[in-house]
Legacy VTK file of the C-alpha trace (Angstrom):
# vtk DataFile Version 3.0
C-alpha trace
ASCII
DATASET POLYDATA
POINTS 455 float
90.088 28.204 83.983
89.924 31.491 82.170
90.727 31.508 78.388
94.086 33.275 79.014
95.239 30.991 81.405
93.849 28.089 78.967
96.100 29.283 76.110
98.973 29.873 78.342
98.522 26.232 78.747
97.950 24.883 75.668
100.252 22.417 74.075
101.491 24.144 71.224
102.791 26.647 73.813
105.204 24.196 75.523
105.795 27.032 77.791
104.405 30.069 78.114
101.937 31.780 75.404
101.697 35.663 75.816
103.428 35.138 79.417
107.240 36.149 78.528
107.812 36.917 82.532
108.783 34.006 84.710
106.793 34.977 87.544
103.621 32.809 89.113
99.816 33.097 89.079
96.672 32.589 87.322
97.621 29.894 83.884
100.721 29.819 84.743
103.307 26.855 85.569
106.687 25.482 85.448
108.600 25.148 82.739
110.264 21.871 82.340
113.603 23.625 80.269
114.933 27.569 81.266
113.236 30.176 80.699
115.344 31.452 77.896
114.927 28.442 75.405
111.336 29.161 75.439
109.576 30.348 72.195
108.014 33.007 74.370
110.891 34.569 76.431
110.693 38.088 77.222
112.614 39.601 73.544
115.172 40.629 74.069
116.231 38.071 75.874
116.594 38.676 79.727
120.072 39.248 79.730
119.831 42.115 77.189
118.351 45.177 77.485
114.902 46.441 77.142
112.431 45.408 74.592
112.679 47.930 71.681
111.039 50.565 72.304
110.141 53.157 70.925
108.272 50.621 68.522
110.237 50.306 64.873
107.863 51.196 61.941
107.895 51.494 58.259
108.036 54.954 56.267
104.867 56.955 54.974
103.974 55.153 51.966
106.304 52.276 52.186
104.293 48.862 51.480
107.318 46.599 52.686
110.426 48.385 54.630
111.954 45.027 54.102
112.107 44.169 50.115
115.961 44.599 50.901
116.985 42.299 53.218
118.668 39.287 52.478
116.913 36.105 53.084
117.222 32.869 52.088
114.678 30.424 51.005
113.073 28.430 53.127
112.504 24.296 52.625
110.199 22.564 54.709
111.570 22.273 58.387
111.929 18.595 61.113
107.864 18.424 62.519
107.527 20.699 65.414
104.532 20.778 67.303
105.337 24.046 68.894
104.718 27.190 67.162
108.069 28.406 66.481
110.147 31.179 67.880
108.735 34.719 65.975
112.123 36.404 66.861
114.707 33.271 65.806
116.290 34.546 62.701
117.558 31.932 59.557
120.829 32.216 60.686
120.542 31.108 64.640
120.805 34.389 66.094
117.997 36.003 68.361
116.766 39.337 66.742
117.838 41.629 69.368
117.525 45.124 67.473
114.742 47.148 65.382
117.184 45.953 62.294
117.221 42.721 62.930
113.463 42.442 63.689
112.697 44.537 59.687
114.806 41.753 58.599
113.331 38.951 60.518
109.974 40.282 59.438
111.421 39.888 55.969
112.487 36.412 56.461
108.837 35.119 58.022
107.479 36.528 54.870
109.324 34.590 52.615
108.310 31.432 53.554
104.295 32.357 54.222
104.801 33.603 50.380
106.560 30.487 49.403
104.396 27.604 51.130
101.128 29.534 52.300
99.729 31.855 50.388
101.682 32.365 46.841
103.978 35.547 46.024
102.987 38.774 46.471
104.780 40.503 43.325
105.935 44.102 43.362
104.107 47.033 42.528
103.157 46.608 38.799
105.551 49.107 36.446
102.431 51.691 36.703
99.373 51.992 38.665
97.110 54.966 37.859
93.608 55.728 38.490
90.817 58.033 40.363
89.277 58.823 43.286
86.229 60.425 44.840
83.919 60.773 46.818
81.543 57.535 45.529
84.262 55.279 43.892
88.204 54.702 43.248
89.009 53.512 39.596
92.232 51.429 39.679
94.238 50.521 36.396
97.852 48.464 36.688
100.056 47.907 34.077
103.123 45.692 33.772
105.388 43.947 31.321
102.763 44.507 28.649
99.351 43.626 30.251
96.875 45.682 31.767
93.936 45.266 34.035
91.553 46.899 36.274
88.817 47.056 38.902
87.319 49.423 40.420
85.742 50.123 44.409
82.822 52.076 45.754
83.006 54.647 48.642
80.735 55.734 50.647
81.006 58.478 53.231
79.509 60.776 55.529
78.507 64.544 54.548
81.558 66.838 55.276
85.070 68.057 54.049
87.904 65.601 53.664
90.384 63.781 53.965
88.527 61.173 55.304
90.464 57.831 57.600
89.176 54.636 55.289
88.424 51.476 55.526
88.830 49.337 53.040
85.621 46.167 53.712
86.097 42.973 51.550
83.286 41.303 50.371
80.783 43.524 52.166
80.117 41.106 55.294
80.538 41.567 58.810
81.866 44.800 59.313
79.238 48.052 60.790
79.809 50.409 57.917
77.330 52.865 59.417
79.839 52.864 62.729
82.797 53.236 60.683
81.001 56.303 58.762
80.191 57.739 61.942
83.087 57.649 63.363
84.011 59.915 60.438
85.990 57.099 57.959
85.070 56.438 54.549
84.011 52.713 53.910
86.188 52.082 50.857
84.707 48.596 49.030
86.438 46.566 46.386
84.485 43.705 44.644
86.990 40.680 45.882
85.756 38.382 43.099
86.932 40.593 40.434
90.686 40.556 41.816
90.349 36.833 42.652
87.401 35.221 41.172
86.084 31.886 42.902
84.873 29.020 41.117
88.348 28.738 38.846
90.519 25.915 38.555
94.027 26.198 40.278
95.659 25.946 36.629
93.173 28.431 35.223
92.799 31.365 38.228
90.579 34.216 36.975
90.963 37.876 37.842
92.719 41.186 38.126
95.656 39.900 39.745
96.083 36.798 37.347
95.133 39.066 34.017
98.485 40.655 35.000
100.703 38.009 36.386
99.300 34.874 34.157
96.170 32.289 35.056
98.359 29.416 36.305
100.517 31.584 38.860
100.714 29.074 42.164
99.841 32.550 44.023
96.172 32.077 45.969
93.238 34.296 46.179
93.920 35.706 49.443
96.952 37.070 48.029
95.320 37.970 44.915
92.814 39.760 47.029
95.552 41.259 48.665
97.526 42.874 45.902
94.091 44.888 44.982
93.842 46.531 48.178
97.742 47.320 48.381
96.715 48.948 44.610
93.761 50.612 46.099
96.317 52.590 48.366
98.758 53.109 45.788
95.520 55.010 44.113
95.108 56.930 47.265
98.169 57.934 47.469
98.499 59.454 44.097
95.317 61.553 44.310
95.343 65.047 45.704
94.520 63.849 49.173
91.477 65.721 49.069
89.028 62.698 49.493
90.983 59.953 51.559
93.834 60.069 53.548
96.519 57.603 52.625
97.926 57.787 55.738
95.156 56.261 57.878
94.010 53.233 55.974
92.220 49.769 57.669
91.023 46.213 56.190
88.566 44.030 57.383
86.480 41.271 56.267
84.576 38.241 57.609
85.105 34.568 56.891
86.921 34.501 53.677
87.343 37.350 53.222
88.135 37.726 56.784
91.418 35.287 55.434
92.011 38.450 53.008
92.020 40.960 55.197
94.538 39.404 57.092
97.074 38.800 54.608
96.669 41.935 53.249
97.214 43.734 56.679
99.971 41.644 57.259
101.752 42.466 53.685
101.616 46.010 53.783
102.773 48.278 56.107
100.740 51.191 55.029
97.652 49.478 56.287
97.433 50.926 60.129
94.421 48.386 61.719
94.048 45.043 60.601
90.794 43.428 61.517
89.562 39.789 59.910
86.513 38.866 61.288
85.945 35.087 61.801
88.393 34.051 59.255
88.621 30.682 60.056
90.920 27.986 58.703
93.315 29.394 56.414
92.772 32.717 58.164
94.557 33.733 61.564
93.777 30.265 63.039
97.374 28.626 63.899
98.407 25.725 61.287
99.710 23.845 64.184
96.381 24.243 66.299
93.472 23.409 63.498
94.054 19.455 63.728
94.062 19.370 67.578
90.685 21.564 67.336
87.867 19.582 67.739
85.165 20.433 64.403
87.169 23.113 62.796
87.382 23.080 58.986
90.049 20.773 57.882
93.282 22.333 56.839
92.717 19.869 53.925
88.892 21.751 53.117
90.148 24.639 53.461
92.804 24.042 50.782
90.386 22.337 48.493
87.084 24.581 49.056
88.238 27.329 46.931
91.877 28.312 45.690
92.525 30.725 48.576
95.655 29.366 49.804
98.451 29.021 47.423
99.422 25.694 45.357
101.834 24.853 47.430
100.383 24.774 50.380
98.339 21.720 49.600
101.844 19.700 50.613
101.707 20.814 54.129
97.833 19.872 54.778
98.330 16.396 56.144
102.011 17.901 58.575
100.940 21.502 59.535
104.190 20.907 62.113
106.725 21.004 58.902
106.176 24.375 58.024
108.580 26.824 58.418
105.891 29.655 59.894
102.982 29.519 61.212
100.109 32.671 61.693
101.361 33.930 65.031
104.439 34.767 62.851
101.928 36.449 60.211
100.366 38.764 63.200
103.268 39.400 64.666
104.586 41.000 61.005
101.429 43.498 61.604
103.001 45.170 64.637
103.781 47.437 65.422
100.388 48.316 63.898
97.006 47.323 64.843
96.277 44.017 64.419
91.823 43.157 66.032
91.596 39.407 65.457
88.175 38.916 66.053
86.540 34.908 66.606
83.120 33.268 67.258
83.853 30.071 69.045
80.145 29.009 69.250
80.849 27.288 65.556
83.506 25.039 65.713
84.553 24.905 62.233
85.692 28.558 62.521
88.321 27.316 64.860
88.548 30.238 67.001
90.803 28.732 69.547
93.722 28.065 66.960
93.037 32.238 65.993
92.969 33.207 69.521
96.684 31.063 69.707
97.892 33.027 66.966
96.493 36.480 68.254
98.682 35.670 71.745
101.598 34.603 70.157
101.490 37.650 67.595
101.100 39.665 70.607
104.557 38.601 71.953
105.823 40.918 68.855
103.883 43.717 69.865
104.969 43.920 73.432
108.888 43.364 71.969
108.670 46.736 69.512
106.456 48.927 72.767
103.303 48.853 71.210
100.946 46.807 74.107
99.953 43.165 74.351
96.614 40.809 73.794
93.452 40.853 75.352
91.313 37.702 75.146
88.617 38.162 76.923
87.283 41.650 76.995
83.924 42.906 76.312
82.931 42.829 72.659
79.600 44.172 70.381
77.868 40.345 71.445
78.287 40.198 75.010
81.122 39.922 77.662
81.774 35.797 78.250
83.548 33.889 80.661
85.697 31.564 78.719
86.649 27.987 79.281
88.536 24.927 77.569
87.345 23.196 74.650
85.116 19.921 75.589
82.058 18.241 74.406
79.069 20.163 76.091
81.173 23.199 77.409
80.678 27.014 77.408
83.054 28.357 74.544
85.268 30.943 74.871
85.214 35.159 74.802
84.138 36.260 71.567
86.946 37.910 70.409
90.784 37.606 71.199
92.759 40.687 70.879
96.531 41.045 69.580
96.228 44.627 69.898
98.974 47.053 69.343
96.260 49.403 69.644
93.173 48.838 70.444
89.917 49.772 68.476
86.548 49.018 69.485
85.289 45.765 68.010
83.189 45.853 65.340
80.376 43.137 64.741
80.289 39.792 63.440
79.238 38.625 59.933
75.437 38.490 60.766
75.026 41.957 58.926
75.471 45.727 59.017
74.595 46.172 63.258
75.731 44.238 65.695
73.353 41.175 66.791
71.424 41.469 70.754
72.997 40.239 73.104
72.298 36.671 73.297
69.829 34.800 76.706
71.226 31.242 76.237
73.953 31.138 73.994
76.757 29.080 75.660
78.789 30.730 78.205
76.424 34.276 77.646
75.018 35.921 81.026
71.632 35.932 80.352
70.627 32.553 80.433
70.590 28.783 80.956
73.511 26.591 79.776
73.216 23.567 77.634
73.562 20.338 79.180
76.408 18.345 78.479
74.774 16.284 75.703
73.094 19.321 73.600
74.416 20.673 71.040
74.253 24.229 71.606
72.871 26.419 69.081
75.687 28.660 66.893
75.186 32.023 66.271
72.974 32.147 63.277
71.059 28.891 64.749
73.139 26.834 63.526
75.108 23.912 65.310
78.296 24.221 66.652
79.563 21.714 64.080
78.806 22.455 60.310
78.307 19.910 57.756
79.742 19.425 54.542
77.653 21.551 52.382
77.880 23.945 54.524
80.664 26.858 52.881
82.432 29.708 54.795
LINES 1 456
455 0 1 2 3 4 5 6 7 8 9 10 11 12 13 14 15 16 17 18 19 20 21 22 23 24 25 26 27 28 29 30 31 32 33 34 35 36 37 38 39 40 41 42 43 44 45 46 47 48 49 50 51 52 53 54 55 56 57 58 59 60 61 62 63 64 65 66 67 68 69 70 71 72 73 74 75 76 77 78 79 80 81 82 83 84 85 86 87 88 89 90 91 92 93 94 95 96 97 98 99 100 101 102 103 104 105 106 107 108 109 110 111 112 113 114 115 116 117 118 119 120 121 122 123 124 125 126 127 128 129 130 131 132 133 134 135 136 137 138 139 140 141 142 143 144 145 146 147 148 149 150 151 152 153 154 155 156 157 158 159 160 161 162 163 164 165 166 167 168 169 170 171 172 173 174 175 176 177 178 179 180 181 182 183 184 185 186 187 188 189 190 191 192 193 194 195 196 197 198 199 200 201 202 203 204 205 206 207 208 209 210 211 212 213 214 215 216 217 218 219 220 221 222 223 224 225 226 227 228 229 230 231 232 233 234 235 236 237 238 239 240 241 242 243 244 245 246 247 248 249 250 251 252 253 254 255 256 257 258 259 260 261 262 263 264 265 266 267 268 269 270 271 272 273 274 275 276 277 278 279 280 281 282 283 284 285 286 287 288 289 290 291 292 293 294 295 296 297 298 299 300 301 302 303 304 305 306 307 308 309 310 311 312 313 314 315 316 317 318 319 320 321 322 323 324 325 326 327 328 329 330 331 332 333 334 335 336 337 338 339 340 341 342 343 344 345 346 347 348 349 350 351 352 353 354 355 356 357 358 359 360 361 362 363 364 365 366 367 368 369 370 371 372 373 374 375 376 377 378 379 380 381 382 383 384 385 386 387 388 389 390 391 392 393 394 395 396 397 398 399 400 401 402 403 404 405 406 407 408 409 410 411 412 413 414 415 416 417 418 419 420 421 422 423 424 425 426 427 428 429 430 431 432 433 434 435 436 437 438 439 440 441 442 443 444 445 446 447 448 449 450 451 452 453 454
């Protein structure tokens, strides 16, 4: 069974994941309840007219197009094991126009603020600083506190403005491709706008020197805020350096789980990529319990304070919140969203991220802008992908939700992209493991990480 046709079948996706047509093949089957109660009906519905094309997007420079929408909060929902429907809005209806879906977007943000991740608060009352062609100074201001950080750059030889790339933390991204390509590699020190280590009532960092050290908000969000200030910097210079137009985000591992949210929150970002991000990440709420040796929603709450306080009441009943990540990558599109896994370490959970990637991708197709690919070639190798079961190849390397679609870059391993592996499960160059080994992860390690072992 291919990967597609496994996610098309997988639980979660009581019908049809990524497959909004009704017609047979490959991964497909019946569904036991019409097509049009299914989370994954074509949108609009089949009775309406065409999906909405061309694709709905937010204004030059506008960070959220939907601050002005009414929504209202959002409790904790009845336990549903399916993901749930990315276009059903709070009030029944089906969103059915490019208004309703900026206002639907609006209304799946308000609960990932609420019960994932922590608020995002507005732009601070001022934001000033520099750029140039080694570093970006950053200094916000609001309601009588101040604070600020600071990024390098680093860029090839040759007149500007330069595409950028803003790379958290450093890991897992090929800077010398993205140079090449002729962007700037644009990197912020994470730990100084979130800083690990801190106690939930005590967070430490930019982001909590300006909205108070017991704020419920998480690092990913913190982490987030700094790169939405970053462009705010860009935007103010003389546009001689960096374009603020043409902006991406990636990351690995945690801060693969930054780059996400903060692709997801702003709309001036234009290519989202998180790199292995794990639990907490793009991997599905829903999917991480039924994932054999991924990290514990419950770890990944406790490890560090990435994911806001309140989240650590859904950890035990992923199925009672209100959204789940497919929701979050579907708010990316119609931009470029490159969700990139490594299923050959189970604690990464790339299965649940490659669920989330196909359902986000269900957005995409609705506002024009493509669909997912799961199993194309990436910078490791090309794999055949198969279920999840003790002993078994693991699936492609990467799983696309691509409303565009980049090339991949590498994993976290380090600045250029590891050989091609001879025996790594499901590879083409070599023997497969038998069914009792324990095949070797990426780095050497086993597919299953112990305790001590950190992300």
């Amino acid at each position: 069974m291919s990967f597609l046709a496994w996610e098309r079948a997988h639980p979660l996706c009581r019908y049809r994941c990524a497959c909004p047509d009704t017609g047979s093949g490959p991964g497909r089957r019946p569904s036991s309840r019409p097509p049009s109660r299914s989370p994954w009906s074509r949108f609009p519905p089949q009775s309406t007219p065409a999906p909405l094309v061309p694709a709905a997007a937010a204004a030059p420079g506008v960070e959220d197009d939907g601050a002005d929408c009414p929504v209202p909060p959002s409790g904790s929902t009845a336990s549903r094991a399916e993901l749930p429907d990315p276009f059903l809005r709070a009030n029944g209806a089906r969103a059915s126009t490019r208004e309703d879906w900026r206002c639907r977007r609006a209304e799946i943000r308000e609960p990932a603020e609420r019960h994932v991740y922590g608020d995002k608060p507005a732009r601070p009352d001022g934001v000033t600083g520099t750029v140039s062609r080694t570093g970006i100074t950053v200094q916000a201001s609001h309601q009588g506190r101040s604070a600020g950080f600071t990024a390098g750059v680093e860029l090839l030889s040759g007149d500007g403005p330069f595409p950028a790339v803003v790379v958290l933390g450093g890991l897992g991204a090929d800077t010398a491709a993205i140079k090449n390509a002729g962007a700037a590699v644009v990197s912020p020190d994470p730990y100084a706008l979130g800083r690990e280590g801190a106690s939930r009532s005590a967070k430490q960092g930019a982001f909590y020197t300006l909205h108070g050290s017991s704020s419920p908000t998480g690092l990913l969000m913190a982490r987030s805020w700094g790169v939405s200030r970053v462009i705010d910097v860009i935007e103010q210079s003389d546009g001689g350096v960096l374009r603020a137009d043409a902006t991406g985000v990636t990351g690995c591992s945690r801060f693969g789980k930054g780059a996400f949210v903060a692709g997801a929150l702003d709309q001036r970002i234009a290519l989202t990529m998180p790199i292995e991000s794990g639990s907490g990440g793009t991997g599905a709420f829903r999917g991480i319990p039924q994932e054999s040796g991924a990290q514990p929603l419950s770890s990944a709450y406790s490890e560090q304070p990435w994911l806001g306080d309140a989240f650590g009441s859904f950890t035990g009943s992923p199925a009672n919140l209100p959204a789940d990540t497919h929701q979050i990558v579907g708010m990316i599109a119609p931009r470029g969203p490159l969700i990139m896994e490594n299923p050959h370490v189970d604690w990464l959970g790339a299965r649940s991220g490659s669920l989330a990637a196909l359902g986000g991708a269900e957005v995409c197709k609705a506002l024009g802008a493509g669909g997912a690919s799961a199993t194309g070639p990436t910078s490791r190798t090309a794999r055949t992908a198969r279920p999840a079961r003790s002993g078994a190849p693991r699936s492609s390397g990467t799983s696309r939700s691509s409303c565009s679609t980049p090339a991949a870059p590498p994993g976290c391993s380090g600045s250029r992209p590891p050989s091609p592996p001879t025996s790594r499960p499901g590879g083409t160059g070599g023997p497969r493991p038998s069914p009792t080994a324990a095949p070797a992860g990426r780095h050497g390690r086993r597919h299953r990480r112990g305790r001590g072992q950190r992300r």
